[in-house]
N, C-alpha and C positions, 0 to 999 in steps of 0.2 A: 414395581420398585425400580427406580431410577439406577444406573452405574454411576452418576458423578457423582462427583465427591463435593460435595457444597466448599467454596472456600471461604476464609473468614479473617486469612490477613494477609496483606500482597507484600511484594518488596518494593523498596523505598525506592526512589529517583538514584540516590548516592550507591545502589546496592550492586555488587559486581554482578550479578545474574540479570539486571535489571536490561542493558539494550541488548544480549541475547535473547532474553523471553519475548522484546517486542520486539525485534526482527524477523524470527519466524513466522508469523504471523504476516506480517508487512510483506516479506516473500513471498508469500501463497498471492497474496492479494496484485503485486507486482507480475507475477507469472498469469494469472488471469486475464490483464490486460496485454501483456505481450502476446496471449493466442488473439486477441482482437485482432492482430497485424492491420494494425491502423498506423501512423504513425511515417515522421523520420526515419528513412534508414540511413548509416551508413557503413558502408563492408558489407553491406546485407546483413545488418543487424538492427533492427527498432536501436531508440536512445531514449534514456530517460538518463537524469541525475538524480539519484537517490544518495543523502546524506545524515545520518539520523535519521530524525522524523519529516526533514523534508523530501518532498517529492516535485522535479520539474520533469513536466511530463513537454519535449518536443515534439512538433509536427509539421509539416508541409503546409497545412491550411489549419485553418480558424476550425472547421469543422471535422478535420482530426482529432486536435486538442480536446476539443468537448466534448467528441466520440468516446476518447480516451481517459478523462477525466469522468464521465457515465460510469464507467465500466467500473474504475478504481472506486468511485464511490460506492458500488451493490458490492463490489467484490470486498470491500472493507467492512461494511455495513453485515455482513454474511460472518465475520469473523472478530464483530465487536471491537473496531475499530473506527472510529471519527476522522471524517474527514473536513478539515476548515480552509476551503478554498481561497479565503485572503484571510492574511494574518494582521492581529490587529496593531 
């Protein structure tokens, strides 16, 4: 027998718990790709722009970025998270 708890109704877009719940989430998956240590630094800190649900992942090269963008995609896809690399 399973532990979870099957769920059967979410909250809304409009609902105050609504970008806490998806933040957490987005964190984990944000913190995955910062141990890639791929990436822009600057201070000796990787950079990303995280705003809501967007994500600007910078890099030094072409094949940083897609390094880093790999990553964030298994590390989202792991926590049932979508990720749409161009917005339409």
């Amino acid at each position: 027998m399973s532990d979870m708890i099957p769920i059967k109704n979410g909250f809304k877009q409009g609902d105050a718990l609504s970008p806490l719940l998806f933040n957490f989430p987005l964190v984990l998956a944000i913190k995955k790709v910062l141990l890639n240590q791929v990436g822009l630094k600057i201070n000796g800190t990787h950079q990303f722009l995280v705003f809501a649900d967007d994500v600007n992942i910078l890099g030094g090269s072409a094949l940083a970025i897609q390094k880093n963008r790999e990553v964030l995609v298994v590390a989202s896809e792991e926590i049932r998270l979508e990720v749409n690399v161009i917005k339409p």
